[in-house]
PQR file with spaces between the fields and no chain letter, atoms N, CA, C, O and H, PARSE charges and radii, in Angstrom:
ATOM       1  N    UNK     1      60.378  108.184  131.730 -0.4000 1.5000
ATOM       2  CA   UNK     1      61.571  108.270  130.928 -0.0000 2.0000
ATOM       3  C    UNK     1      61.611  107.072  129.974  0.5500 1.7000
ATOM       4  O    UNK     1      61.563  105.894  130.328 -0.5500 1.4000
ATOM       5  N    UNK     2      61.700  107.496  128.798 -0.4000 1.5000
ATOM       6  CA   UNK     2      61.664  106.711  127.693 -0.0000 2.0000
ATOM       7  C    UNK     2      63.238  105.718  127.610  0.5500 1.7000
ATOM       8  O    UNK     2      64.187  106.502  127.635 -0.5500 1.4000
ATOM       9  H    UNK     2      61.739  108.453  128.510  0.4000 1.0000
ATOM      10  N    UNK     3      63.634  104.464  127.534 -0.4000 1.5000
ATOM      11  CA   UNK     3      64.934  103.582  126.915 -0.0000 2.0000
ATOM      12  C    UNK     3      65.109  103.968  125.351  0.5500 1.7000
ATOM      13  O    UNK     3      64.258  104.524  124.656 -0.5500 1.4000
ATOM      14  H    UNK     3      62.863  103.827  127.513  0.4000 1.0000
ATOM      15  N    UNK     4      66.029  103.670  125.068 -0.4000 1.5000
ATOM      16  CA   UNK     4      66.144  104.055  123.850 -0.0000 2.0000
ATOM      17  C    UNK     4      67.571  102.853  123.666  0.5500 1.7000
ATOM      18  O    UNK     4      68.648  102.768  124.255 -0.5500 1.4000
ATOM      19  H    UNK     4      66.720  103.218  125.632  0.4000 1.0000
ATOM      20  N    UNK     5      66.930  102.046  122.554 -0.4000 1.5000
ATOM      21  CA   UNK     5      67.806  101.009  121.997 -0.0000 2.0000
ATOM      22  C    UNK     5      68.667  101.290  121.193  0.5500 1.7000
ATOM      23  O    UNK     5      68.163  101.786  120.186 -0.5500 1.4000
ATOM      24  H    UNK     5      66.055  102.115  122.075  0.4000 1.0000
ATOM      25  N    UNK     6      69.595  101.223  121.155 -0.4000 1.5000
ATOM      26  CA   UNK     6      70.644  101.894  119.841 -0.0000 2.0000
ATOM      27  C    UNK     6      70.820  100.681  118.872  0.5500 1.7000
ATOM      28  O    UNK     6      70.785   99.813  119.744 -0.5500 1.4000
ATOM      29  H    UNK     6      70.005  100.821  121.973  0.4000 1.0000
ATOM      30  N    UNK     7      70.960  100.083  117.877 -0.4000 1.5000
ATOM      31  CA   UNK     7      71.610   99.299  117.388 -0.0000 2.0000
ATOM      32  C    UNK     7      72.419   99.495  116.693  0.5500 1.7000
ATOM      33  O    UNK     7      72.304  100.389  115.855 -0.5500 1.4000
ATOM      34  H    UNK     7      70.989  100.788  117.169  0.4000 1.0000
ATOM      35  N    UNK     8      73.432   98.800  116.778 -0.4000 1.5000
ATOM      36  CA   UNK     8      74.531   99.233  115.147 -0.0000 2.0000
ATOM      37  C    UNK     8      74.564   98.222  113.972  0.5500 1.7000
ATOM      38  O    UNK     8      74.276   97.028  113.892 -0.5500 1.4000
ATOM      39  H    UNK     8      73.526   98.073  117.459  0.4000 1.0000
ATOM      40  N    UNK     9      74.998   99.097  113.135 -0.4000 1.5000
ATOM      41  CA   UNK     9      74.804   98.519  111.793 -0.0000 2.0000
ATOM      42  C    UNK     9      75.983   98.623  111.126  0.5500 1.7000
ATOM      43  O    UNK     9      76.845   99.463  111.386 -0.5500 1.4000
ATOM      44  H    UNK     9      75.232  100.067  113.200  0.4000 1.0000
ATOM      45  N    UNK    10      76.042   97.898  110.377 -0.4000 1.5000
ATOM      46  CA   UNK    10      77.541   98.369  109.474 -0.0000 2.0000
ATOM      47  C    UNK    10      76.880   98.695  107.911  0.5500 1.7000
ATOM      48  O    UNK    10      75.995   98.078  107.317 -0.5500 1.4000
ATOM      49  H    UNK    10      75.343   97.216  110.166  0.4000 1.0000
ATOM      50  N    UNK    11      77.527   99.700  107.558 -0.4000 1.5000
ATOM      51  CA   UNK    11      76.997  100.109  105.652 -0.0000 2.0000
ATOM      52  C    UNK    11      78.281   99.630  104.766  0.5500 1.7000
ATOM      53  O    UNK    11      79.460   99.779  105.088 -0.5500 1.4000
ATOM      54  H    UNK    11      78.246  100.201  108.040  0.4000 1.0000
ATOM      55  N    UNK    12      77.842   99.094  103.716 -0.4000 1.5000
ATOM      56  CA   UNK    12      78.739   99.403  102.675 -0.0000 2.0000
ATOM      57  C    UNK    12      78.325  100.315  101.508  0.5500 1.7000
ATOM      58  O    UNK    12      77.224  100.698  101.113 -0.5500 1.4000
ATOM      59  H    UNK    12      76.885   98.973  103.454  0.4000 1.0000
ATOM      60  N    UNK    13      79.637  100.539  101.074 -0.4000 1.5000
ATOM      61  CA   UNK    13      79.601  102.048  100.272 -0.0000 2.0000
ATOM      62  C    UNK    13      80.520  101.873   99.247  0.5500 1.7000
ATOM      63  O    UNK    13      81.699  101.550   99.388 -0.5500 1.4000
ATOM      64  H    UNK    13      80.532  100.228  101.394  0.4000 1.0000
ATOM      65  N    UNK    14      79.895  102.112   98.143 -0.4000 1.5000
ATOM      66  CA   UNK    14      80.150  101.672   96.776 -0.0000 2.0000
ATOM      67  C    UNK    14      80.628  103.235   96.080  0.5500 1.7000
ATOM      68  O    UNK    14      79.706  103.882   95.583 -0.5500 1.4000
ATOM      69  H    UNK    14      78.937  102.374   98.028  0.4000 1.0000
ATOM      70  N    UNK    15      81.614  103.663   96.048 -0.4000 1.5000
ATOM      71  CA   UNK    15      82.201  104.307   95.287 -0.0000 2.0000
ATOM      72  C    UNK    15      82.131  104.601   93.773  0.5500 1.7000
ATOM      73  O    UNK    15      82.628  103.808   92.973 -0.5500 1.4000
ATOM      74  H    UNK    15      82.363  103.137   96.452  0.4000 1.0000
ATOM      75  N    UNK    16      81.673  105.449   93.474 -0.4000 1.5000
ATOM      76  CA   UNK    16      81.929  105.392   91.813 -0.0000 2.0000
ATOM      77  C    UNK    16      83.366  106.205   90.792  0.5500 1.7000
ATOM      78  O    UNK    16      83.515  106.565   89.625 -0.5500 1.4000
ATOM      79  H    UNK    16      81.269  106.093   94.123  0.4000 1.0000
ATOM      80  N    UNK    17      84.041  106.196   91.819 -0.4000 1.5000
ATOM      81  CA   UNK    17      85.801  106.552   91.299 -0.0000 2.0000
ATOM      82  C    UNK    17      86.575  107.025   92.940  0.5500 1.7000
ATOM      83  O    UNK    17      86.221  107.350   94.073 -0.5500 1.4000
ATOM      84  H    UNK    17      83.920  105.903   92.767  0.4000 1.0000
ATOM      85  N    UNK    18      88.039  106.760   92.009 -0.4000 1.5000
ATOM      86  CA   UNK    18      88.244  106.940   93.517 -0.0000 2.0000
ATOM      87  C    UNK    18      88.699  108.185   94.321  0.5500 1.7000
ATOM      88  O    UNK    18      89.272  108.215   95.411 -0.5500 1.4000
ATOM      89  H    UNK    18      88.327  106.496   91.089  0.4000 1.0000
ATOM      90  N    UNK    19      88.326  109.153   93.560 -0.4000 1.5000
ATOM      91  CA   UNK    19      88.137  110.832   93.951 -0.0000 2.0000
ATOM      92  C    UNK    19      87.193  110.651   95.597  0.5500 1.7000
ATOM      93  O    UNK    19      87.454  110.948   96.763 -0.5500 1.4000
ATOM      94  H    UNK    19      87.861  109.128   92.675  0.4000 1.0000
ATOM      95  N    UNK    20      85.896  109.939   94.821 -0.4000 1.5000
ATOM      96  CA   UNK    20      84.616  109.619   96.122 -0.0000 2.0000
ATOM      97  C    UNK    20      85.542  108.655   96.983  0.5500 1.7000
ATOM      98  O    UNK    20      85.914  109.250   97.994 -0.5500 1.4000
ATOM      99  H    UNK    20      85.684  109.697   93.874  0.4000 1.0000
ATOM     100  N    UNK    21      85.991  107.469   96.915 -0.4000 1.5000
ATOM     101  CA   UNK    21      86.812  106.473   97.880 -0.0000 2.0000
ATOM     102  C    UNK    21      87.595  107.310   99.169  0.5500 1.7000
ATOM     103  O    UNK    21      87.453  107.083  100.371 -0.5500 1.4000
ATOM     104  H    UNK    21      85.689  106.985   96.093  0.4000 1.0000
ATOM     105  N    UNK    22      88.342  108.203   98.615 -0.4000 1.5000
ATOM     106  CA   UNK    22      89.185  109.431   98.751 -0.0000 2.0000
ATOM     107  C    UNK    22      88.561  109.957  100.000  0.5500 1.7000
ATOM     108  O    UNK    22      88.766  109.764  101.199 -0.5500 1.4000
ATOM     109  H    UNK    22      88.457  108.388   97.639  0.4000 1.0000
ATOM     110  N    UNK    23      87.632  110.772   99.230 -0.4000 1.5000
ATOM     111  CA   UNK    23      87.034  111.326  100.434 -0.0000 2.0000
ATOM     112  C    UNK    23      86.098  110.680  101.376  0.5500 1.7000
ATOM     113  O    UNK    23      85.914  111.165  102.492 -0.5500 1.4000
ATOM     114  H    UNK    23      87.465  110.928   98.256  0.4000 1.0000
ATOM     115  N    UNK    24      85.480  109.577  100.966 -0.4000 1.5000
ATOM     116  CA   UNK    24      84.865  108.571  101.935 -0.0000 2.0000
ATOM     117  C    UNK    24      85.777  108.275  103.862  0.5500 1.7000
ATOM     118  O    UNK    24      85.399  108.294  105.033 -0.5500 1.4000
ATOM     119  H    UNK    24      85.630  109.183  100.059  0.4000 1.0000
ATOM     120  N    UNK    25      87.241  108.009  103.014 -0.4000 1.5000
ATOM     121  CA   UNK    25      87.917  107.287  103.815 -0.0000 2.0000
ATOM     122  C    UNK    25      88.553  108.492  104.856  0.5500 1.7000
ATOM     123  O    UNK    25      89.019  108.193  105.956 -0.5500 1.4000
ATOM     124  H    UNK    25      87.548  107.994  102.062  0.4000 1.0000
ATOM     125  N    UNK    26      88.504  109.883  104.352 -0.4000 1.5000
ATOM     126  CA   UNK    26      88.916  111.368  104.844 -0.0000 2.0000
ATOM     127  C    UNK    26      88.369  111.324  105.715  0.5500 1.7000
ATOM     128  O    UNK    26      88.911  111.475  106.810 -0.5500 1.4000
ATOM     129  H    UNK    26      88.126  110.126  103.459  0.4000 1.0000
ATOM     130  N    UNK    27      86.696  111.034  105.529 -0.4000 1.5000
ATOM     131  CA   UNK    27      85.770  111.837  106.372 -0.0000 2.0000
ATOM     132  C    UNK    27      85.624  110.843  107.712  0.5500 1.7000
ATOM     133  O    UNK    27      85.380  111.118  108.887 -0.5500 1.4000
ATOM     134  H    UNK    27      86.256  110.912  104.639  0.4000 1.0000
ATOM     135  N    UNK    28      85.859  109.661  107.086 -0.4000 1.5000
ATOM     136  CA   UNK    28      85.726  108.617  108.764 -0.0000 2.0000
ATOM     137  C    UNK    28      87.184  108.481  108.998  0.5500 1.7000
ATOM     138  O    UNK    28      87.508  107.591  109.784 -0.5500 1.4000
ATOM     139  H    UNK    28      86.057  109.437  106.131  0.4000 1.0000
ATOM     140  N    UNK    29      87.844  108.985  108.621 -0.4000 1.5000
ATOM     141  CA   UNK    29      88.942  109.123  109.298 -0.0000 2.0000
ATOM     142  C    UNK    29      88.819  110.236  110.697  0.5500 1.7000
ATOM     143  O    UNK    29      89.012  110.238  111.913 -0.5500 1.4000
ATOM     144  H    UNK    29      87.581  109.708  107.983  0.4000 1.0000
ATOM     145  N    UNK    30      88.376  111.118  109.618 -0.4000 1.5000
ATOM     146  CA   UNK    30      88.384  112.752  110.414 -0.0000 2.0000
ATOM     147  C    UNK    30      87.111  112.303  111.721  0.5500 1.7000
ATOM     148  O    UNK    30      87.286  112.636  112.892 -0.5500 1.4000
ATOM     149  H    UNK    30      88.220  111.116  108.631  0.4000 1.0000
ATOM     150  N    UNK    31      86.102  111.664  111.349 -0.4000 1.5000
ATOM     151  CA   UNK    31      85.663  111.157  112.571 -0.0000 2.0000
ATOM     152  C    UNK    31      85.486  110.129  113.070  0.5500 1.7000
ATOM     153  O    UNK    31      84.593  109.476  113.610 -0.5500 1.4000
ATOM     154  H    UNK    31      85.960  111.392  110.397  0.4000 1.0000
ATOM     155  N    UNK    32      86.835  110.056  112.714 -0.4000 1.5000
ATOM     156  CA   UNK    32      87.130  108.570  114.134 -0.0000 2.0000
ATOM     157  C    UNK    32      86.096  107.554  114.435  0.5500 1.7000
ATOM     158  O    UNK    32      85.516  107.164  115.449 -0.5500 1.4000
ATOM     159  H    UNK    32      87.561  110.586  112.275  0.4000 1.0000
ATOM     160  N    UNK    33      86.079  107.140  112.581 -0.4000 1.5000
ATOM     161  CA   UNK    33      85.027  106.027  112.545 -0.0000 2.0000
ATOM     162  C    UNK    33      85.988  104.765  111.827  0.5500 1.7000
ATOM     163  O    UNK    33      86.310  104.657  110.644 -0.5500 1.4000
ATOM     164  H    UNK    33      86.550  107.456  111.757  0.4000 1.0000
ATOM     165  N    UNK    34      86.287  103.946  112.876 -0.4000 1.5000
ATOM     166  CA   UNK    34      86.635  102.865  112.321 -0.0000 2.0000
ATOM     167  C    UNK    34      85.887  102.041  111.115  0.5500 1.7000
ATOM     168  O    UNK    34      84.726  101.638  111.042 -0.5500 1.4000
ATOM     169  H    UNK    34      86.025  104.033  113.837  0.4000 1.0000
ATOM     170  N    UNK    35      87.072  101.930  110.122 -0.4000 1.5000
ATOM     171  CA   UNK    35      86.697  101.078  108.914 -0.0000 2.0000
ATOM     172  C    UNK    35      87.443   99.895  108.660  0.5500 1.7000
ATOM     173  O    UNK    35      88.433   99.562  109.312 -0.5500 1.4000
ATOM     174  H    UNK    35      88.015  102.257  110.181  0.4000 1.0000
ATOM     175  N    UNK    36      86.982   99.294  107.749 -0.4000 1.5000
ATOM     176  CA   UNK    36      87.903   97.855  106.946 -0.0000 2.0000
ATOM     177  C    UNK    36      87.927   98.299  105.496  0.5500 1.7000
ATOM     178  O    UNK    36      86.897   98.815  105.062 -0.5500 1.4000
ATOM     179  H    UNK    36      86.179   99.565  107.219  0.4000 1.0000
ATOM     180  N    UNK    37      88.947   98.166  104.710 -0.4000 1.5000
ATOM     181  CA   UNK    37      88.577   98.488  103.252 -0.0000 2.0000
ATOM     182  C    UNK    37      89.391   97.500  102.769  0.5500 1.7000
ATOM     183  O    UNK    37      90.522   97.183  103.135 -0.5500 1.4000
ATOM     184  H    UNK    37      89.783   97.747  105.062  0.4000 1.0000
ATOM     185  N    UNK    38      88.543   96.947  101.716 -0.4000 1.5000
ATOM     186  CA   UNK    38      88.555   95.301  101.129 -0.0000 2.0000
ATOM     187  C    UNK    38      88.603   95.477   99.515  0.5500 1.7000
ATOM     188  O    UNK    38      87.661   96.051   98.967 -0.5500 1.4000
ATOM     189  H    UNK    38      87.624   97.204  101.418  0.4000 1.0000
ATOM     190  N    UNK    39      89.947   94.875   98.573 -0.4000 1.5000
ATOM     191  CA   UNK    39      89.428   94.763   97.175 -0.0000 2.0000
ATOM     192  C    UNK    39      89.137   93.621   97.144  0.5500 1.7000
ATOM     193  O    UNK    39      89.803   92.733   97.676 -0.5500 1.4000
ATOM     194  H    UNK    39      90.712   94.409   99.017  0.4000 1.0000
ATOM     195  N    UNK    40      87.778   93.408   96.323 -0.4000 1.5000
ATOM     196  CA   UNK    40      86.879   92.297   95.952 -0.0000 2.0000
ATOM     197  C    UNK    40      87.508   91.671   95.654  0.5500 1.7000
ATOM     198  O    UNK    40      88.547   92.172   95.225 -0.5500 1.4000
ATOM     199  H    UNK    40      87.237   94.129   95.891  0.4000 1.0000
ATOM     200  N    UNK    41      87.383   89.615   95.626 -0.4000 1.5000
ATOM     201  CA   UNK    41      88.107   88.836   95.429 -0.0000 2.0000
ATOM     202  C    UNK    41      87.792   88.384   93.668  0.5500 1.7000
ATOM     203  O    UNK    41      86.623   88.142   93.367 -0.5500 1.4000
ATOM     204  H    UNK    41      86.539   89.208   95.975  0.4000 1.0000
ATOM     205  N    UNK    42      88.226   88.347   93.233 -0.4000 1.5000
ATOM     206  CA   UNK    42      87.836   88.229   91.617 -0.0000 2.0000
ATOM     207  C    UNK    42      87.848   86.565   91.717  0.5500 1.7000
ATOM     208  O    UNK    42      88.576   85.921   92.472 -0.5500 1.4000
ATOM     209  H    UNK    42      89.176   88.543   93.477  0.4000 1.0000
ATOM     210  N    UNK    43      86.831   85.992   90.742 -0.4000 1.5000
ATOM     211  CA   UNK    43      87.156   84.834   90.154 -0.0000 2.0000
ATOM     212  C    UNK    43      88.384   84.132   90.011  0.5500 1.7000
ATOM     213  O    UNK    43      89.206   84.568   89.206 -0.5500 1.4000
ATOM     214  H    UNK    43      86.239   86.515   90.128  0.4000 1.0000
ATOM     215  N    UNK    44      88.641   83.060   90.706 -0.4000 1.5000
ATOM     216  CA   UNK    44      89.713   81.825   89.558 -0.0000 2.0000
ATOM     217  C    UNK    44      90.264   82.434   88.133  0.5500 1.7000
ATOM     218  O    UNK    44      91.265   83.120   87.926 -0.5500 1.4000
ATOM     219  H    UNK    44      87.973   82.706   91.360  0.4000 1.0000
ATOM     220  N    UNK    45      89.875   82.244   87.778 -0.4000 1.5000
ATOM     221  CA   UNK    45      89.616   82.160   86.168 -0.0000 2.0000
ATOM     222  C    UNK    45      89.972   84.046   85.782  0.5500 1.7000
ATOM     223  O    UNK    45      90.733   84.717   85.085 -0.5500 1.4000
ATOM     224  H    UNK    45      89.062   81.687   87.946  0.4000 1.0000
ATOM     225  N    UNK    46      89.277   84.162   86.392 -0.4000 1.5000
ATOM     226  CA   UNK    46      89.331   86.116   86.018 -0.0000 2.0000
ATOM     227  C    UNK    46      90.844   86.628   86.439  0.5500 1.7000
ATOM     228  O    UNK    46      91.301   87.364   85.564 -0.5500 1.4000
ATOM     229  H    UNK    46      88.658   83.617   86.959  0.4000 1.0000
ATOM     230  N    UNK    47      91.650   86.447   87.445 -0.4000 1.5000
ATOM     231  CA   UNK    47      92.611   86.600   88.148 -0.0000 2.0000
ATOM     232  C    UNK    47      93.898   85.509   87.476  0.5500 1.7000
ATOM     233  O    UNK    47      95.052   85.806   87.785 -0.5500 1.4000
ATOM     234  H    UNK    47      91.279   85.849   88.155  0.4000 1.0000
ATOM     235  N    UNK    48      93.714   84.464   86.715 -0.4000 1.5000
ATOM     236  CA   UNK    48      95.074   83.918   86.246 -0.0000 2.0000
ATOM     237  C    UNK    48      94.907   84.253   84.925  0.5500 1.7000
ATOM     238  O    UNK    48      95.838   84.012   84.156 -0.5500 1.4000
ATOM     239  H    UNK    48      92.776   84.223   86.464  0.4000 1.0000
ATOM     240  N    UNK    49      93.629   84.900   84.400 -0.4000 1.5000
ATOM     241  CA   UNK    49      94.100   85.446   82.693 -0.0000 2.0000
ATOM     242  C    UNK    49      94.724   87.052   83.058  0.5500 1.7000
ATOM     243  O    UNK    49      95.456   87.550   82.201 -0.5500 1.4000
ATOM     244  H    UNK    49      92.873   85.096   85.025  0.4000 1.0000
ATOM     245  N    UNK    50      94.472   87.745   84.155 -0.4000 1.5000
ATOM     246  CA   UNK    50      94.624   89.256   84.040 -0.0000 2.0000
ATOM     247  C    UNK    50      96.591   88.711   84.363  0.5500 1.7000
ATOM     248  O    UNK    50      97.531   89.436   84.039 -0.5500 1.4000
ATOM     249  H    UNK    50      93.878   87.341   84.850  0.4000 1.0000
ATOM     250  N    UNK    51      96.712   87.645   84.884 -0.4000 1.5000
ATOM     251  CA   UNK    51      98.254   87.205   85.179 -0.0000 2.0000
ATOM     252  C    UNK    51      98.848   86.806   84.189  0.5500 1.7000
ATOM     253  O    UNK    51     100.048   87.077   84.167 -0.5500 1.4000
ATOM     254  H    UNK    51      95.948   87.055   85.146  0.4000 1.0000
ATOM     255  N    UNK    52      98.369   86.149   83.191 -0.4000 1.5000
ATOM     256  CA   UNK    52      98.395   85.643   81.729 -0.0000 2.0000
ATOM     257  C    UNK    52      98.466   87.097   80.830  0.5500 1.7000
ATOM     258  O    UNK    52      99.262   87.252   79.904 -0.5500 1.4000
ATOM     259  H    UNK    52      97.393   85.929   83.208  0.4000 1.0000
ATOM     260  N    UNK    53      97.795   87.803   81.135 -0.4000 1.5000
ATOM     261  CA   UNK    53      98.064   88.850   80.052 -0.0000 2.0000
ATOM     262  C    UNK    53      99.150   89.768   80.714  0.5500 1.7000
ATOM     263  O    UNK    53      99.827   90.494   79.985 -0.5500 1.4000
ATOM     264  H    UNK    53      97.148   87.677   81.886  0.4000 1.0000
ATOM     265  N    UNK    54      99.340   89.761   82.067 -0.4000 1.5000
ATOM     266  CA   UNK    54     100.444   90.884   82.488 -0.0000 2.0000
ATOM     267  C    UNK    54     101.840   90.582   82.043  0.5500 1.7000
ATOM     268  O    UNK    54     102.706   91.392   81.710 -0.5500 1.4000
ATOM     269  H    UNK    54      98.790   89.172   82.660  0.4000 1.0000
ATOM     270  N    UNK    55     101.925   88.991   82.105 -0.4000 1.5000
ATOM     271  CA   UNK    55     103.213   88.573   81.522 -0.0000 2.0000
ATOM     272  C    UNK    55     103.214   88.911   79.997  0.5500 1.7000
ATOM     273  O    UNK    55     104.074   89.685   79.578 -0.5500 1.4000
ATOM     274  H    UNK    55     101.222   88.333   82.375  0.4000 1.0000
ATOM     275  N    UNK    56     102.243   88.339   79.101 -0.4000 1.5000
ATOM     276  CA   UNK    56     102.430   88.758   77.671 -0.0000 2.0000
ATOM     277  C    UNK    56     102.893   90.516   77.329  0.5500 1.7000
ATOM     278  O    UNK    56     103.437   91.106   76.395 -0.5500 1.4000
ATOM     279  H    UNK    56     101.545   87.709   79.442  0.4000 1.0000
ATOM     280  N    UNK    57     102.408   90.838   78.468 -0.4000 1.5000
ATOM     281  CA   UNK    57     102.690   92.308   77.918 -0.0000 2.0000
ATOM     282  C    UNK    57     104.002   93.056   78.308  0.5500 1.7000
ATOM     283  O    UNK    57     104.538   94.000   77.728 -0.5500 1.4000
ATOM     284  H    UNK    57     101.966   90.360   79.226  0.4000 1.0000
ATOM     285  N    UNK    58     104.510   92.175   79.814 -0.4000 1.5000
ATOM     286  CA   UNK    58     106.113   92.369   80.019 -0.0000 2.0000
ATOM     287  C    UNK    58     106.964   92.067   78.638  0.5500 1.7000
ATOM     288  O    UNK    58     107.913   92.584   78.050 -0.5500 1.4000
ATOM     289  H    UNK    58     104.075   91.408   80.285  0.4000 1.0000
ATOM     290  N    UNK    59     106.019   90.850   78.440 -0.4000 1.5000
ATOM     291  CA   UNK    59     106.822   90.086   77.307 -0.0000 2.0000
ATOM     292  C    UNK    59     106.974   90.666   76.065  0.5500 1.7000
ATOM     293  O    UNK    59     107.828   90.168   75.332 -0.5500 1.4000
ATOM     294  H    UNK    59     105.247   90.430   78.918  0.4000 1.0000
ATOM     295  N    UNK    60     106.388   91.533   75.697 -0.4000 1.5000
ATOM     296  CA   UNK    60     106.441   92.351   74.312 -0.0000 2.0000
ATOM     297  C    UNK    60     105.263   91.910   73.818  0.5500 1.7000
ATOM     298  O    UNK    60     104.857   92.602   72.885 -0.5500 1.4000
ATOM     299  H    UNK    60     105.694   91.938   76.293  0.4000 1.0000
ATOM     300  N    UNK    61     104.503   90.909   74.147 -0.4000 1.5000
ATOM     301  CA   UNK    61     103.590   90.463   73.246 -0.0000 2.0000
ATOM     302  C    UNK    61     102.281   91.390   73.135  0.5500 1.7000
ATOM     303  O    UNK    61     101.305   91.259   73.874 -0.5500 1.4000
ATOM     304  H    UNK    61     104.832   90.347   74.906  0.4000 1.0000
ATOM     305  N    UNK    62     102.372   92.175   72.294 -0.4000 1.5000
ATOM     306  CA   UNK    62     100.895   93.000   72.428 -0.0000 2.0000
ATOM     307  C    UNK    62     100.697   93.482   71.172  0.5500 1.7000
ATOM     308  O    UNK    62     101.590   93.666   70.346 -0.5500 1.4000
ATOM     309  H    UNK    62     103.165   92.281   71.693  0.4000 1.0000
ATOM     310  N    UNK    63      99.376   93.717   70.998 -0.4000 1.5000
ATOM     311  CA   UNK    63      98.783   94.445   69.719 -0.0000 2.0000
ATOM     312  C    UNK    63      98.617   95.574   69.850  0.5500 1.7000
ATOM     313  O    UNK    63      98.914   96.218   70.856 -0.5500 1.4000
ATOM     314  H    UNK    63      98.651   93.567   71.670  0.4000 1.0000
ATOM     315  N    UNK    64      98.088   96.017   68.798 -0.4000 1.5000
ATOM     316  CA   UNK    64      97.081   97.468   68.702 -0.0000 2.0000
ATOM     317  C    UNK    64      96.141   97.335   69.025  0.5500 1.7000
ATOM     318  O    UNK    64      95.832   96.171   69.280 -0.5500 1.4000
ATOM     319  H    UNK    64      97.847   95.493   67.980  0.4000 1.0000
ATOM     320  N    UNK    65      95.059   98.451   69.227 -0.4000 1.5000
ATOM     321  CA   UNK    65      93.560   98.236   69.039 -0.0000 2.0000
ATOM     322  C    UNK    65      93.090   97.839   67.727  0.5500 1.7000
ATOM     323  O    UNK    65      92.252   96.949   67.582 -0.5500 1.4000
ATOM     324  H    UNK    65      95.311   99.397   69.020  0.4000 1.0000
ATOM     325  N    UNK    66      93.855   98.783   66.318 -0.4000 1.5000
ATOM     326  CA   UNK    66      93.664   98.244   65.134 -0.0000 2.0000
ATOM     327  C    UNK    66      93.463   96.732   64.568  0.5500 1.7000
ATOM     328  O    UNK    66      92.515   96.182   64.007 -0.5500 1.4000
ATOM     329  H    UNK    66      94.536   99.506   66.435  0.4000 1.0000
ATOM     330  N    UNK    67      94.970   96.226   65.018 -0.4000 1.5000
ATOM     331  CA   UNK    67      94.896   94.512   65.170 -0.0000 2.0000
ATOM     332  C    UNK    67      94.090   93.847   66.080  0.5500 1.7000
ATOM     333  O    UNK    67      93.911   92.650   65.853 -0.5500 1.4000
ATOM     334  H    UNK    67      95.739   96.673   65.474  0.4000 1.0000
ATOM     335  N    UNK    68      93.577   94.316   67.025 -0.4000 1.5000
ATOM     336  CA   UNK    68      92.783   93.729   67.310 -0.0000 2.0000
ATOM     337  C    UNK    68      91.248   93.411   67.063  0.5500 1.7000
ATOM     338  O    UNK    68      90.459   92.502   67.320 -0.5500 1.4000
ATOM     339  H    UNK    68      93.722   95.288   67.210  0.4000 1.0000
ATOM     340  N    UNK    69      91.245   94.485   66.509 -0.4000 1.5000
ATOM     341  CA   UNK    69      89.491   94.839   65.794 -0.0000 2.0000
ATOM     342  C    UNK    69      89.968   93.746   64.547  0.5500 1.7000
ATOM     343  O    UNK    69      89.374   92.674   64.435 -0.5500 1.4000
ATOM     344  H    UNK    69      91.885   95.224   66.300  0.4000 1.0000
ATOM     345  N    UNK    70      90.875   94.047   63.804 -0.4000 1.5000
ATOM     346  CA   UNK    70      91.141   93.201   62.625 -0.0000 2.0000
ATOM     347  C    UNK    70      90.753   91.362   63.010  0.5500 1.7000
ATOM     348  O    UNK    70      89.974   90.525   62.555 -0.5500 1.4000
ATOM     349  H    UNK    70      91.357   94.918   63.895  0.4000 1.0000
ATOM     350  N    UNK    71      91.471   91.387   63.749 -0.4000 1.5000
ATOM     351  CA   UNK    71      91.838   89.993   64.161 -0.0000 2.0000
ATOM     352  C    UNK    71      90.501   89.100   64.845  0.5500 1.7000
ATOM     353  O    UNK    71      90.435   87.872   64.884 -0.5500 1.4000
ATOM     354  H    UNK    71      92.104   92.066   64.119  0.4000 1.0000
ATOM     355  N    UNK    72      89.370   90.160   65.415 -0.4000 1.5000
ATOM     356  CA   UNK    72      87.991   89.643   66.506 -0.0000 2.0000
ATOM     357  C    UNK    72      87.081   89.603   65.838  0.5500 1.7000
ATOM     358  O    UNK    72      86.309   88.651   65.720 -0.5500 1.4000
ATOM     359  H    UNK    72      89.423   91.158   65.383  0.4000 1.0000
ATOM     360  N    UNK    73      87.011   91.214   64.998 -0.4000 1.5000
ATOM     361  CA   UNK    73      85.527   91.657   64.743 -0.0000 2.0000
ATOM     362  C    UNK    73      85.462   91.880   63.192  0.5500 1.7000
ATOM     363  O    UNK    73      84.536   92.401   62.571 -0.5500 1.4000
ATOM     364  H    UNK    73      87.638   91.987   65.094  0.4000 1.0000
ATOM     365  N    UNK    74      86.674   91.362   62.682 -0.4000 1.5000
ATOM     366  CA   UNK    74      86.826   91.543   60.681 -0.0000 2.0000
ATOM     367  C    UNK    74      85.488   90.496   60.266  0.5500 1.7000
ATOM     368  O    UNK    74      85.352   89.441   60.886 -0.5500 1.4000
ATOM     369  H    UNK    74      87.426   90.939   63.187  0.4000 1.0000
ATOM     370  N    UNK    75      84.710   90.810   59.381 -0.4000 1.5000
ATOM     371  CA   UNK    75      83.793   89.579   58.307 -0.0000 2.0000
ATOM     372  C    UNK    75      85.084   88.854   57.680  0.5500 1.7000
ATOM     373  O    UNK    75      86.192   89.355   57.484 -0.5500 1.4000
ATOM     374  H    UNK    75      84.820   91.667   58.878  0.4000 1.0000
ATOM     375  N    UNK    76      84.734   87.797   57.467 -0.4000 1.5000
ATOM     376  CA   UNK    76      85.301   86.664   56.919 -0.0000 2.0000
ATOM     377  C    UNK    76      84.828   86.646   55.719  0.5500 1.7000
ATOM     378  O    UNK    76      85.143   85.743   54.944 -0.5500 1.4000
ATOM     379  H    UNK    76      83.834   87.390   57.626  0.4000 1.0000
């Protein structure tokens, strides 16, 4: 009689919208497969401008796309 080693592993699984997330989380639900689901920690820096721009935009402060092409990508 042969042993047979099991090991476990843990996968991660990269979603490409969250239709797939959706059903990812259905299916180990439905079989009673314990998960953790984690949003990535963003940068310093990346995370107090997306806070910087959420206020400007409570704030009224916003452009167009027009003005903005004007304003980045115009020749001088």
């Amino acid at each position: 009689m042969k042993a047979y080693i099991c090991y476990m592993e843990t996968i991660l699984i990269h979603p490409d919208n969250v239709e797939q997330l959706k059903t990812v989380k259905a299916v180990l639900k439905a079989l009673k497969v314990p998960f953790e689901s984690k949003i990535p920690d963003l940068p310093l820096h990346v995370s107090q401008s997306i806070e910087k721009s959420i206020k400007q935009f409570e704030a009224g402060q916003t452009i167009s796309l027009q003005e903005f092409k004007e304003k980045h990508f115009s020749k001088k």
